[in-house]
C-alpha positions in Angstrom: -107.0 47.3 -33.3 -103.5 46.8 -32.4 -101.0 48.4 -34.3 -98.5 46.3 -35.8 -94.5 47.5 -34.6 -93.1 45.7 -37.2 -91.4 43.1 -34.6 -91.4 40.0 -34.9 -91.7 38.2 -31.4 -90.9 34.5 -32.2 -87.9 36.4 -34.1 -87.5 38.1 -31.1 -87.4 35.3 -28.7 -84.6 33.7 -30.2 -82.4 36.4 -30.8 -80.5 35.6 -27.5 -80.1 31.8 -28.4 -78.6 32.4 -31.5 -75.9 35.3 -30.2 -75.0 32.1 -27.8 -74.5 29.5 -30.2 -72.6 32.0 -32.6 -69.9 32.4 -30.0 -69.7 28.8 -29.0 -69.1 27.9 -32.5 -66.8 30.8 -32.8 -64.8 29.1 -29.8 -64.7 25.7 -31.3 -63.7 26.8 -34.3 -61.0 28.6 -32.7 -59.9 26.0 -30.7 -60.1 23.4 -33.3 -57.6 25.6 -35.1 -55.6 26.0 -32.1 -55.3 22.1 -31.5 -53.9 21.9 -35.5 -51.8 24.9 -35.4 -49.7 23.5 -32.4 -50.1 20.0 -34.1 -47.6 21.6 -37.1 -46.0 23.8 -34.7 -44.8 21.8 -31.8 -44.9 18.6 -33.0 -42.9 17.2 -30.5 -44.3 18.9 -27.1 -47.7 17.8 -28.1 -46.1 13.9 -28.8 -45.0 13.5 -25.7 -47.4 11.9 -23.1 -47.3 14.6 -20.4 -48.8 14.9 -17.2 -49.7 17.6 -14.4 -47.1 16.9 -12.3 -44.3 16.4 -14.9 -45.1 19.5 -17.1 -45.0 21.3 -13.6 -41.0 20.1 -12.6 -39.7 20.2 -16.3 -41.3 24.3 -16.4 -39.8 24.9 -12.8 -36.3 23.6 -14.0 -35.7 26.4 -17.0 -36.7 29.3 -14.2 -34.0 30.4 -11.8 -34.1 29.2 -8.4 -35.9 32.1 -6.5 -38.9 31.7 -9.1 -39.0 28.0 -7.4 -42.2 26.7 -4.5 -40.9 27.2 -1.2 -40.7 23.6 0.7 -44.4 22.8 1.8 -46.5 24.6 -1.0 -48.4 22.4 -3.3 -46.9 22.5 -6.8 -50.1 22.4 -8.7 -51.5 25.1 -6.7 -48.3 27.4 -6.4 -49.3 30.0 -8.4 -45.9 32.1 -8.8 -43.7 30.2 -10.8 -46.1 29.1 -13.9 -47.3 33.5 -13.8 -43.5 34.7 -13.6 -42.2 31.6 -15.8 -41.0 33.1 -19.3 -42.6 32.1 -22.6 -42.6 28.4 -23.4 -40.8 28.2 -26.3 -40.4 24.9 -28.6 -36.9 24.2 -28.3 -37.4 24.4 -24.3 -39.6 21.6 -24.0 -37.6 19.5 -26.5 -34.0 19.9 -24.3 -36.1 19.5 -21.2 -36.7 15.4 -20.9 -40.6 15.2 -19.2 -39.7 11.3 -17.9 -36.2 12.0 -16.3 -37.8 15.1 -14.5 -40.8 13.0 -13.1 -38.6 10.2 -11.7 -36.0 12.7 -10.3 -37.5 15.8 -9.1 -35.6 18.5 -8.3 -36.8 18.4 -4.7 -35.3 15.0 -3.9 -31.1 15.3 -3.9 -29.8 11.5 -3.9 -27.9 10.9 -0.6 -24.2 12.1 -0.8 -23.2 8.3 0.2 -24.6 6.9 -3.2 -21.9 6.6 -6.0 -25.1 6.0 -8.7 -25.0 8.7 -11.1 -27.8 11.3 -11.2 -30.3 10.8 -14.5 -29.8 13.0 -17.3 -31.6 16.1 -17.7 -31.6 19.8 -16.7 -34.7 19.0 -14.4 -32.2 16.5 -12.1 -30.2 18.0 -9.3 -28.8 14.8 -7.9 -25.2 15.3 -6.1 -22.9 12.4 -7.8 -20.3 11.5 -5.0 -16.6 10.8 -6.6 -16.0 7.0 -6.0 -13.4 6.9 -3.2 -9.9 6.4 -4.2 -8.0 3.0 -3.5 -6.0 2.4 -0.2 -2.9 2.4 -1.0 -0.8 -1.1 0.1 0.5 -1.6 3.1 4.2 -1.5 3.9 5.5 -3.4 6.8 8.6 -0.8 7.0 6.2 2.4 6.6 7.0 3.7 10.2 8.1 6.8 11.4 10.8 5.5 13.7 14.3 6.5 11.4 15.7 4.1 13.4 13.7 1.1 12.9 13.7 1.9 9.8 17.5 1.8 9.7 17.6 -1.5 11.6 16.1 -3.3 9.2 18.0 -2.2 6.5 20.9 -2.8 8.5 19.5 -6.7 8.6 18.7 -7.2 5.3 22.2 -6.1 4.0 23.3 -8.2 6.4 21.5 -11.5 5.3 22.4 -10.7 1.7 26.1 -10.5 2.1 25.9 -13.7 3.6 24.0 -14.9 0.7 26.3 -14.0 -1.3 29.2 -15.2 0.5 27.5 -18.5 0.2 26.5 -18.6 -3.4 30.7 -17.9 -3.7 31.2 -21.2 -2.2 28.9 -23.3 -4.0 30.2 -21.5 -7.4 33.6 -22.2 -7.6 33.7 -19.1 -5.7 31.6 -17.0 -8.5 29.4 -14.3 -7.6 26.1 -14.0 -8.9 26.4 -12.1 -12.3 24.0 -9.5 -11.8 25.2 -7.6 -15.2 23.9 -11.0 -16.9 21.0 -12.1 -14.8 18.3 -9.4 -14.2 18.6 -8.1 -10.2 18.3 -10.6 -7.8 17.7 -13.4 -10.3 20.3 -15.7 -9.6 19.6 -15.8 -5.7 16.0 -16.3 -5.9 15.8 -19.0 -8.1 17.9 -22.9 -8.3 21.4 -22.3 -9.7 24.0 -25.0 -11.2 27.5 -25.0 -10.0 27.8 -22.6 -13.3 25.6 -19.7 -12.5 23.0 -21.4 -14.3 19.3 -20.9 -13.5 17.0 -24.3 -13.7 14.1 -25.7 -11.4 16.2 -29.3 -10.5 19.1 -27.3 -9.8 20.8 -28.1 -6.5 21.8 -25.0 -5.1 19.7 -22.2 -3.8 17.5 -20.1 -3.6 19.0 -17.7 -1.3 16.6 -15.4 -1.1 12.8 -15.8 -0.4 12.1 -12.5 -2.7 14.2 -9.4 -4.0 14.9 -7.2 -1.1 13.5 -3.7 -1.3 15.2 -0.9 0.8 13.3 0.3 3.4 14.7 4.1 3.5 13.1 4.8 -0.2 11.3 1.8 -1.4 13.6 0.9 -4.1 14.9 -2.1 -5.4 17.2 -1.4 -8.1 20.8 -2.4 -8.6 24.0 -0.1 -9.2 27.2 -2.0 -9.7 30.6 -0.8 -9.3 34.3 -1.9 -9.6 35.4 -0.2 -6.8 34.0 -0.3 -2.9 31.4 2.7 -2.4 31.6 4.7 0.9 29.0 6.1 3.3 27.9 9.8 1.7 29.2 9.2 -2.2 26.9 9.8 -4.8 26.3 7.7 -7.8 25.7 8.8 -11.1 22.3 6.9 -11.7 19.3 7.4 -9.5 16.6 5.3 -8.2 19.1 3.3 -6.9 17.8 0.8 -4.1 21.8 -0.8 -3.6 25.2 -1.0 -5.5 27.3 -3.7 -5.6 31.2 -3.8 -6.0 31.3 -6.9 -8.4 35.1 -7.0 -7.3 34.2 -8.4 -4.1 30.4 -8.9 -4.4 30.1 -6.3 -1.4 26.8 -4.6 -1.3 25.3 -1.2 -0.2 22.2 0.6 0.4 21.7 4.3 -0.7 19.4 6.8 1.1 15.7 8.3 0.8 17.3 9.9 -2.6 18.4 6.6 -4.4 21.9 7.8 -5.4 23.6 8.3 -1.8 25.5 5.5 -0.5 23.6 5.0 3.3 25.8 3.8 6.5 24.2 1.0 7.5 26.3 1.0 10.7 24.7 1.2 14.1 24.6 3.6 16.7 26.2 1.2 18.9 28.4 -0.3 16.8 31.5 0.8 18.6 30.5 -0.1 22.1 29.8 -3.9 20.8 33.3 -4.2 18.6 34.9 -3.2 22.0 33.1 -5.3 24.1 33.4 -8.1 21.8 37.4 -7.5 21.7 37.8 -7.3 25.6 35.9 -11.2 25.7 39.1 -13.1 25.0 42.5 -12.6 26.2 45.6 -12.2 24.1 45.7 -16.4 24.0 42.2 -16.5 22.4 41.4 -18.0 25.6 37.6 -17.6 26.8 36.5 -15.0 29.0 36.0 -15.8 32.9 32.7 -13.1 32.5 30.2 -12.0 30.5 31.0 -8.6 28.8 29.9 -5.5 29.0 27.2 -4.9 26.8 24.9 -1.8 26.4 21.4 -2.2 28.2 19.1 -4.7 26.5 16.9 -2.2 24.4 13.9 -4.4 22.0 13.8 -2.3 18.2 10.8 0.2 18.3 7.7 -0.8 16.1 4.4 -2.7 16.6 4.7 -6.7 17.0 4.7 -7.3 13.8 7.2 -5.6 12.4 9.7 -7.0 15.3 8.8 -10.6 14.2 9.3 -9.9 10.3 13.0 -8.2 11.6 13.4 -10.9 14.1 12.8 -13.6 10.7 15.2 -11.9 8.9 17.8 -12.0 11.1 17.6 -15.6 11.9 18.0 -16.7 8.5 20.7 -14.2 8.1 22.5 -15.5 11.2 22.0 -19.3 10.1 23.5 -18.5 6.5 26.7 -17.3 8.7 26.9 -20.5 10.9 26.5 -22.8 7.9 29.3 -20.5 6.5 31.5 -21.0 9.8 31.4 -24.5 9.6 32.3 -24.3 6.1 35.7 -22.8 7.3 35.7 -24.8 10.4 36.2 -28.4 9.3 32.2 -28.4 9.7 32.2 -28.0 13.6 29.4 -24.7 14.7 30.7 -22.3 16.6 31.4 -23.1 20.6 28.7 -21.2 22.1 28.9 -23.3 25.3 32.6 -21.6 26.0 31.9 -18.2 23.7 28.0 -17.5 24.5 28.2 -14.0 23.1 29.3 -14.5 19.5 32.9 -14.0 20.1 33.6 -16.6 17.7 31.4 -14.7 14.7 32.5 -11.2 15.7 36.5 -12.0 15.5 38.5 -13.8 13.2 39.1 -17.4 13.9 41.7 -20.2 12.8 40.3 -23.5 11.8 39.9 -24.8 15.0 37.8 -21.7 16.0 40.9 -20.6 18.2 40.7 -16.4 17.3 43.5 -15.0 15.1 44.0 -11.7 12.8 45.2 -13.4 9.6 42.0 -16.5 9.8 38.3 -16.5 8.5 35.7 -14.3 9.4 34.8 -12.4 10.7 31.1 -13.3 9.9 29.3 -10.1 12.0 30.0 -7.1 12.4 28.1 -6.9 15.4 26.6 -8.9 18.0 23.3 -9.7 16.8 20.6 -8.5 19.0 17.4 -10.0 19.3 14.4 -7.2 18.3 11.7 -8.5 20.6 13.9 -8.4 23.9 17.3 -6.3 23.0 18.6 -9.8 24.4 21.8 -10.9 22.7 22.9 -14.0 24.6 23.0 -18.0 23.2 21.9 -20.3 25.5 23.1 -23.9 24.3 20.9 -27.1 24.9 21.3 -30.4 23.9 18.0 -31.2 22.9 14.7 -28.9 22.9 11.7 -30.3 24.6 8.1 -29.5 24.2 8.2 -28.3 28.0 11.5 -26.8 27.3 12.5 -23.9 30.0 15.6 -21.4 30.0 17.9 -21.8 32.4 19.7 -18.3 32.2 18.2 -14.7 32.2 18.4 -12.6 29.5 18.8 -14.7 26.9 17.9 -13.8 23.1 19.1 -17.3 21.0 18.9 -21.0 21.3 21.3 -23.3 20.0 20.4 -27.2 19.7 23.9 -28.8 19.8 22.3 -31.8 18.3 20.6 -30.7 15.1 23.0 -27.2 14.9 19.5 -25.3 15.0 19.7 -21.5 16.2 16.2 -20.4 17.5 15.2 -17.2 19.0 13.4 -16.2 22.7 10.3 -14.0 22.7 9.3 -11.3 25.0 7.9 -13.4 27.2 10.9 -15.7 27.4 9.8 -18.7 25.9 10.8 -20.1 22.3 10.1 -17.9 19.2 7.5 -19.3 17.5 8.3 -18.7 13.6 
């Protein structure tokens, strides 16, 4: 008979199985309790519709950059930076944004050509490029040459004393009130006989726009009562001319806007001399040409010769209208005086040359900026196959319409 141990063996065969399930419930409870704690807890991380990959960059982005995957290494095998990685925290998931760090990983700068800002989010590194600034406009009398620079000036004043000179004389010899009128007002628009600005008007404009002086840009007006001189100073600045309203007389100033500028040439001398040794004591014409200084075109590129060469036409037009104001309405006689002898002296009525008559109406031989030419050539009539008979020549004159035109470099007609 076997004696009875007092163990049960189905008891005993089961013992293992239930040790098993106790722990598996013991686990499910746990993480049943787990799954509600962080439900209460972190409300918000466990909202958000996460995934591998994203979770990955937005834990990556709150480490510092050594803790990062070297380039190559599979995040979601990469090991070190989720082991070092500090404690996940609530408020760290909540700043971190898990969409803006999926579509803008950290490992994918945007070019440094875009302009398109980078998304927000600690997890973007995206290099926002400053939108480049605007060019700034062009000005056709930026140059570095002081002297062509100085040339133009020396033009403009020109054609705007003679504007002036022939606003006098279609205004009851007025001058433009530029006290009244603001700047250049009363030149660049239709005047009355009495100053006064309307579209049907019918004198004027004289001027196509307010000049601007080239040394500093300005276009301001300073008025005086008596004649400024080369090197004064004014008592207002950011002045671009002054004006003696005595005498309607105008100046530029300098690069400082309060300097009165000379807007004489360098060869301003040699010209007034060879311009007085034309003529004899009778006023009678010279026999041959004079001595004049080498023909020398103004520096610059192309265009800036044609805008001077533009300016000075219509400035030395406005003075040959003006001459024939004074001259019983006959030009000057550039058949007999081809080097503006006529315009650099003063004349009587009949154009014969005396100290006490008009004029004079330059200052200077004009010299043309494409060839440094300064000689009229007179024609009768031009042609569409029209050819220069001289050499050197810089103007045209067309005895039959009173038209002065210009030569180019090349020696055919300025084309304007």
């Amino acid at each position: 008979m076997r004696e009875d141990s007092g163990d049960d063996p189905i008891h005993s065969d089961w013992s293992p199985i239930r040790h098993t399930l106790s722990g598996a419930a013991l686990l499910l409870v746990g993480a049943a309790a787990g799954v509600v704690g962080m439900k209460f807890w972190a409300p918000q991380w466990m909202a958000a519709p996460w995934s591998a990959s994203g979770f990955y960059h937005a834990l990556i982005a709150t480490q510092p950059p050594a803790t990062q995957p070297a380039p190559g290494t599979n995040p979601m095998t990469a090991s070190a930076p989720v082991t070092t990685a500090a404690p996940l925290t609530a408020a760290q998931p909540v700043t971190a944004k898990p969409q803006a760090a999926a579509s803008a990983p950290a490992a994918k700068p945007v070019p440094s050509s875009t302009t398109t800002p980078a998304s927000p989010g600690p997890a973007s590194t995206a290099r926002v490029t400053p939108a480049p600034a605007p060019a700034p406009q062009s000005n056709p009398f930026a140059t570095p040459d002081e002297e062509n620079r100085r040339r133009h000036l020396h033009s403009q004043l020109m054609t705007c004393r003679a504007q002036i000179e022939l606003y006098k004389l279609q205004h009851n010899d007025h001058l433009p009130d530029f006290a009244k009128y603001p700047a250049w007002h009363q030149m660049t628009h239709r005047t009355r006989a009495d100053g006064t600005v309307a579209d049907d008007a019918e004198f004027g404009p004289y001027l196509k726009a307010a000049p601007v002086n080239p040394l500093n840009g300005l276009g301001g007006i300073g008025l005086s009562r008596g004649e400024p001189r080369a090197g004064q100073l004014m008592k207002a600045e950011k002045l671009g001319y002054v004006i003696c309203v005595t005498n309607g007389a105008i100046y530029a100033t300098e690069r400082d806007g309060k300097t009165i500028a000379s807007d004489g040439g360098a060869n301003a001398a040699a010209l007034a001399a060879a311009a007085s040794s034309t003529t004899t004591a009778a006023g009678a014409p010279a026999t041959q040409a004079p001595s004049l200084p080498a023909p020398h075109p103004m520096a610059g590129t192309p265009q800036e010769r044609g805008e001077a060469l533009n300016s000075q036409l219509q400035m030395l037009r406005t003075e040959i209208e003006l001459y024939k104001l004074q001259h019983v309405d006959l030009p000057p006689d550039f058949v007999h005086y081809p080097y503006w002898e006529q315009m650099v002296r003063k004349t009587r009525s009949d154009g014969a040359f005396d100290g006490k008559g008009f004029g004079p109406y330059l200052d200077r031989r004009p010299i043309n900026p494409t060839n440094g030419f300064t000689k009229i050539e007179c024609v009768q009539r031009i042609t569409f196959d029209f050819k220069l008979q001289g050499q050197q020549v810089g103007y045209i004159f067309e005895t039959s319409s009173g038209r002065l035109l210009a030569t180019d470099d090349e020696g055919g007609i300025w084309r304007e």
